[in-house]
C-alpha positions in Angstrom: -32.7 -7.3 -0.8 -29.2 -5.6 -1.3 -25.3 -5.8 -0.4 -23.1 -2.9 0.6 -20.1 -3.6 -1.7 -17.2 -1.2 0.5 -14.1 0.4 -1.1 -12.7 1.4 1.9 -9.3 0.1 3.4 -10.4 -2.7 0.1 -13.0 -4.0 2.3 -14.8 -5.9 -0.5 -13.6 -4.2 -3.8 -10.7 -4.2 -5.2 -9.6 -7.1 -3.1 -6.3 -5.0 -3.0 -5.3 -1.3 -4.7 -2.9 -1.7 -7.5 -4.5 -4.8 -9.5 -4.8 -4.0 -13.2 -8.1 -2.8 -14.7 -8.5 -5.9 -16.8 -8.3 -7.7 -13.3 -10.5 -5.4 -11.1 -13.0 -5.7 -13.6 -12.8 -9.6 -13.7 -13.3 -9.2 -10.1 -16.5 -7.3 -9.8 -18.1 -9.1 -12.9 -18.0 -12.3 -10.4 -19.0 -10.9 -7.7 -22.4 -9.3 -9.3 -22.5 -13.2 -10.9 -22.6 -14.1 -6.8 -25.0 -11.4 -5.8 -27.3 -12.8 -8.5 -27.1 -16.2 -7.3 -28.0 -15.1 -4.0 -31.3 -13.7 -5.3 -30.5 -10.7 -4.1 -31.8 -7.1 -6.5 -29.2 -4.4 -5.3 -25.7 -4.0 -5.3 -24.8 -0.5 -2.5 -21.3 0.3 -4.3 -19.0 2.9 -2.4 -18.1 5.5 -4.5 -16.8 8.2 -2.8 -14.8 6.6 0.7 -12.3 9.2 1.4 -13.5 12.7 -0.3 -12.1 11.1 -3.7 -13.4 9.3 -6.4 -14.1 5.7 -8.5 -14.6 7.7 -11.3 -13.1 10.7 -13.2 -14.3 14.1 -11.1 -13.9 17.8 -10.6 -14.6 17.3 -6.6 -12.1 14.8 -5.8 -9.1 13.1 -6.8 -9.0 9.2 -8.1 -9.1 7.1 -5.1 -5.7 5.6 -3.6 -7.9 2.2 -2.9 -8.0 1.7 -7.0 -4.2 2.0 -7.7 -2.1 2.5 -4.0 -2.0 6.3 -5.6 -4.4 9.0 -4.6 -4.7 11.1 -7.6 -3.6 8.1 -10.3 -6.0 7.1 -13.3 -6.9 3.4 -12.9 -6.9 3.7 -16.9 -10.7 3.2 -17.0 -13.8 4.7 -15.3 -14.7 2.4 -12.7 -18.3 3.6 -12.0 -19.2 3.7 -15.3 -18.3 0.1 -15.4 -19.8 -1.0 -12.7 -23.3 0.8 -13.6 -23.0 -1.0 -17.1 -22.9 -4.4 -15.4 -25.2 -4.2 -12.4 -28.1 -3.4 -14.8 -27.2 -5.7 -17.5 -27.9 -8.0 -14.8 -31.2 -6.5 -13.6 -29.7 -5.2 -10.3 -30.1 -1.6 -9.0 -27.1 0.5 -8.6 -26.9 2.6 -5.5 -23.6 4.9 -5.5 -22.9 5.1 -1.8 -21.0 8.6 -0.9 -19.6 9.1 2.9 -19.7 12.8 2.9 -17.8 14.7 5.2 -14.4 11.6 5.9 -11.6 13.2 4.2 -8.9 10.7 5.2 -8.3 8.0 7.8 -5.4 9.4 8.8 -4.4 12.6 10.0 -1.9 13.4 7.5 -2.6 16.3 5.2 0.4 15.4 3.1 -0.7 12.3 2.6 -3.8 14.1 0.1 -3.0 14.2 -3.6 -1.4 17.7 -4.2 -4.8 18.8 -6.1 -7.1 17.8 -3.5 -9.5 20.2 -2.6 -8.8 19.6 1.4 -5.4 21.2 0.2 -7.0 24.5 -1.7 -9.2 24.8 1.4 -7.8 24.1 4.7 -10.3 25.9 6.6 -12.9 23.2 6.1 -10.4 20.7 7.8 -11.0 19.1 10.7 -8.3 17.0 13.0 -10.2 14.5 15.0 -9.5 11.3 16.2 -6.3 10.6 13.9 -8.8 11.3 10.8 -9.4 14.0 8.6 -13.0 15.3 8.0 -14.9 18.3 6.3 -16.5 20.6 9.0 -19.9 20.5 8.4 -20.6 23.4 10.6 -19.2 25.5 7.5 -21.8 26.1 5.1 -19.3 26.1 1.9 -17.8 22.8 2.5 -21.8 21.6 2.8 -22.3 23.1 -0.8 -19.2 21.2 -2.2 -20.5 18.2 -0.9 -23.8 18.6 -2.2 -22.3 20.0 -5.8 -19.8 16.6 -5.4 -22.4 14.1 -5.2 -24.9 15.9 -7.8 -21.8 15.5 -10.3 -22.9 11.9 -9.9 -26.7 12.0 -10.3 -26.2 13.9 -13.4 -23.3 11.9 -15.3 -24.7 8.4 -14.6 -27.4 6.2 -14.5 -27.6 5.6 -10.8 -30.5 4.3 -8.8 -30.0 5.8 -5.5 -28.0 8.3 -4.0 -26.9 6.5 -1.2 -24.9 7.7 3.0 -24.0 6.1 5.5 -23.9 6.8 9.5 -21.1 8.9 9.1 -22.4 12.6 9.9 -20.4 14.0 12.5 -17.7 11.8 13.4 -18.4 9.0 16.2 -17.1 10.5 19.6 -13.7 9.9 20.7 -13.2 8.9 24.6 -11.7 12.6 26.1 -11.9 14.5 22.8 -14.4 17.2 21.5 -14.7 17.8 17.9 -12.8 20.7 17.1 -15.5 23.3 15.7 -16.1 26.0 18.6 -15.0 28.5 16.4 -17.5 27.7 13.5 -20.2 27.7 15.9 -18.9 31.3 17.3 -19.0 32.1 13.4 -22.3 30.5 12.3 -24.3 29.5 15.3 -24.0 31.1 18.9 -26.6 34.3 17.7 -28.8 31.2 17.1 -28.4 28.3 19.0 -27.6 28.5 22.4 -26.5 24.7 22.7 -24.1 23.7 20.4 -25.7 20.0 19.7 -28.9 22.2 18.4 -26.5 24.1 15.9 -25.1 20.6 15.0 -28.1 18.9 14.7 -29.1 21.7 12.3 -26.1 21.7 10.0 -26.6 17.9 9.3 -30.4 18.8 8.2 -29.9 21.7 6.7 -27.2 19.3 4.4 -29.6 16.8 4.3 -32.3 18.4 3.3 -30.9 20.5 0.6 -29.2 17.4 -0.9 -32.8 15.7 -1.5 -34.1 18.5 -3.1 -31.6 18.9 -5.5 -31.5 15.6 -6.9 -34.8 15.1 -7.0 -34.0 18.5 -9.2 -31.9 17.0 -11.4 -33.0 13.5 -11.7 -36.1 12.8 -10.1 -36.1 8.9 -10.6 -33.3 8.7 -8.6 -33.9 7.8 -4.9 -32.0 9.0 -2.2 -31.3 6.6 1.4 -29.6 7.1 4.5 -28.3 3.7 6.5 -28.0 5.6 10.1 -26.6 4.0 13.5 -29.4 1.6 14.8 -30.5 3.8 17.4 -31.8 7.4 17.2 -32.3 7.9 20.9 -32.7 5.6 24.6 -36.2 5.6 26.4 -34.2 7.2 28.8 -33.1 10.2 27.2 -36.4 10.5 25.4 -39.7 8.7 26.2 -40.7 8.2 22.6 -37.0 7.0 21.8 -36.1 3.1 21.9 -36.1 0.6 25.1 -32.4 0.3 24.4 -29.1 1.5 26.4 -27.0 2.5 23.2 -23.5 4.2 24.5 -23.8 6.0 21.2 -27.4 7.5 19.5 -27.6 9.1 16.3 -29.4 12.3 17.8 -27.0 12.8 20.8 -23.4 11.7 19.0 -23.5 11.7 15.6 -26.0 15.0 15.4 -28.3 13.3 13.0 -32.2 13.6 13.7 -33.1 10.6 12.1 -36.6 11.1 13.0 -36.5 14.7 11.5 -35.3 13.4 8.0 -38.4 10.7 8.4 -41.0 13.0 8.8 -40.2 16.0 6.5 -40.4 13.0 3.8 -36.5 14.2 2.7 -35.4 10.3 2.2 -36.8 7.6 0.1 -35.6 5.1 2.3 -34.1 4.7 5.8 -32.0 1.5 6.8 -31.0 1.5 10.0 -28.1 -0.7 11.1 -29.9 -3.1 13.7 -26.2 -4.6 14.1 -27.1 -6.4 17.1 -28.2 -9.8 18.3 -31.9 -11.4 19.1 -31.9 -10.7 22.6 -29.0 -8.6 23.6 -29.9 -7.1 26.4 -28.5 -2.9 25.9 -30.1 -3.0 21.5 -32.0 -6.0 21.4 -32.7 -6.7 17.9 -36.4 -7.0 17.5 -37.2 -4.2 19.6 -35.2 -1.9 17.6 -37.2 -3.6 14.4 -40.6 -2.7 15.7 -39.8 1.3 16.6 -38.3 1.9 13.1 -41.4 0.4 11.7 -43.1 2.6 14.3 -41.2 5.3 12.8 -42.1 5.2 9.4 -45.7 4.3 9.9 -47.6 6.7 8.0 -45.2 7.8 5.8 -43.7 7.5 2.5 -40.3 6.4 3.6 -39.6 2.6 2.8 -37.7 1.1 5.7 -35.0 -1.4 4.8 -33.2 -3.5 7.6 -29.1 -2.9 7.7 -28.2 -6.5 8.6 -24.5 -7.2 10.1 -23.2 -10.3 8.0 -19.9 -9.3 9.6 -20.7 -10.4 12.8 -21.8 -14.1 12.1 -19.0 -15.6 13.3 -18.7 -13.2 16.6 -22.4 -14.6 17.3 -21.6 -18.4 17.2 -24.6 -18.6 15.6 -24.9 -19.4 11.9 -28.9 -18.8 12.2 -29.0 -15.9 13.7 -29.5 -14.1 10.4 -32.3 -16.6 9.5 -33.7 -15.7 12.6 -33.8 -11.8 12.1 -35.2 -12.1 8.7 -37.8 -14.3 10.0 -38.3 -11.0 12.8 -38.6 -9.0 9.7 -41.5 -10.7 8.1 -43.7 -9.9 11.2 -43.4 -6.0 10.3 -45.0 -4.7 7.2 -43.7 -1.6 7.2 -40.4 -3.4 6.6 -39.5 -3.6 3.0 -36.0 -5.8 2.7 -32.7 -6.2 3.9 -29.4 -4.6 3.0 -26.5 -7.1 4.0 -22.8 -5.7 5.2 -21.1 -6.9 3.5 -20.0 -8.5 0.3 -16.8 -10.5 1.3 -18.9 -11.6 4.7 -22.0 -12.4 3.2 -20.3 -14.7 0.3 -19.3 -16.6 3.7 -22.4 -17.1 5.3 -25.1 -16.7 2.6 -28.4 -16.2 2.9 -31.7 -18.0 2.3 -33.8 -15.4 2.2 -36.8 -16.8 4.0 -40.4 -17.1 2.2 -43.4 -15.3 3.3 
């Protein structure tokens, strides 16, 4: 049972950029002491939110969400810490990367002046008032790929770990911006676009796993995709679900793909919905992952949304999906987002 920890926007930690290291420290050292209490074995700490770093790195600049500064030294090496004191407590420590998110705002200015969006420009991406890699070009893949290794080989990490965050969720009357890369690297291939997506994001995917199972082959390596990889009605073997958005269709990522080529160690897909909603109802999504992974070596964790508690009106509704999960053996545990909305509504984790 784990907790995604996020450093984004100071979701969960820091609880605000510009606190002193002494004080960020004191910080996290209680909130592992609140994990513990909660019984819980693994700590999902973002590492890497905006194409920048917790930690010093040739790949990315130090992260504005440590000091209010993109590019300033927080005077210590925060990963390093944080490694130190999730083991000395007996918990796992999964450094969770988003890959291709460059900013969350559009402003290339805004980037530290050695930012490697700034040396390379032609990887940018405007879309949706953010700034991403393109992950149609295959040397801003690489650089990923190299960015994360950096990480598997410098620390002691458990997991490599990604969130849903491929291409970028759709915006309402926008395409993403990559016709030309697919001209460039696709079109003699593919002749639909989604196809040539769909293969970039495995090609990535793919690579990444074998390389740090190259470099460190105790480390694991998860993906925590959207809930659903595709509707019944878009694909007979997809879910029984009406999902506005799919993994497979939106955010080019073939979950299912990733599954059977064995490239993860573990899947966890956000099942961010309800018991009994009626477009992703909770259990059903439950019983196709376990369907999913049936047969295979790829442990299935549940992504469960402690966020949305209170939007429920229902404090045990997460009882309740828990209790779901115990009727599926192929499902191994929970992951919890996150921190600050779990320490609200804790868990009992519910005995077999």
């Amino acid at each position: 049972m784990g907790v995604w920890i996020a450093t984004v926007k100071n979701i969960d930690w820091p609880s605000r950029a510009g606190l002193t290291a002494d004080a960020q420290r004191s910080e996290f050292r209680k909130q592992l002491d609140k994990v513990q209490a909660m019984h819980l074995n693994t700590v999902v700490v973002q590492v890497k939110p905006e194409a920048d770093a917790l930690y010093p790195s040739k790949y990315a600049p130090w992260s504005r969400y440590l000091t209010g500064v993109q590019g300033k030294d927080p005077g210590y090496n925060p990963l390093a810490f944080m490694v130190t004191e999730a083991h000395q407590r007996g918990l796992s420590f999964h450094a969770w990367f988003n890959p291709f998110r460059v900013a969350m705002n559009e402003d290339v200015k805004s980037l530290a002046p050695n930012h490697p969006a700034r040396v390379h420009p032609d990887w940018l991406v405007h879309y949706g008032g953010k700034l991403y890699y393109n992950p149609g070009i295959p040397e801003a893949r690489e650089f990923v790929i190299n960015s994360i290794l950096e990480v598997v080989q410098s620390y002691p990490i458990d997991a490599v770990h990604l969130d849903d965050y491929f291409y970028p969720y759709r915006v309402p009357g926008m395409e993403f911006p990559d016709q030309a890369q697919y001209k460039r690297y696709g079109a003699q291939t593919f002749a639909d676009k989604g196809n040539w997506r769909r293969d970039n994001i495995n090609r990535f995917v793919g690579e990444l796993s074998q390389r740090i199972k190259q470099v460190k082959s105790s480390v694991e390596f998860g993906i925590s995709p959207f809930g659903v990889w595709r509707n019944k009605a878009q694909d007979p073997t997809g879910s029984q679900t009406q999902a506005g958005v799919t993994n497979y269709d939106d955010l080019y990522a073939d979950t299912r793909h990733w599954i059977q080529q064995g490239w993860l160690d573990y899947i966890v897909p956000q099942i961010y919905w309800k018991i009994g909603f009626k477009k992703a109802d909770y259990e059903t999504l439950v019983r196709w992952w376990a369907h999913e992974v049936d047969g295979s070596r790829v442990k299935l964790y549940i992504g469960q949304a402690a966020y949305r508690v209170d939007e429920w009106h229902d404090p045990n509704q997460l009882q309740a999906q828990l209790r779901i999960n115990q009727r599926y053996p192929q499902v191994r545990g929970s992951i919890f987002f996150s921190l600050k909305d779990l320490l609200r509504h804790p868990i009992v984790v519910p005995s077999k």
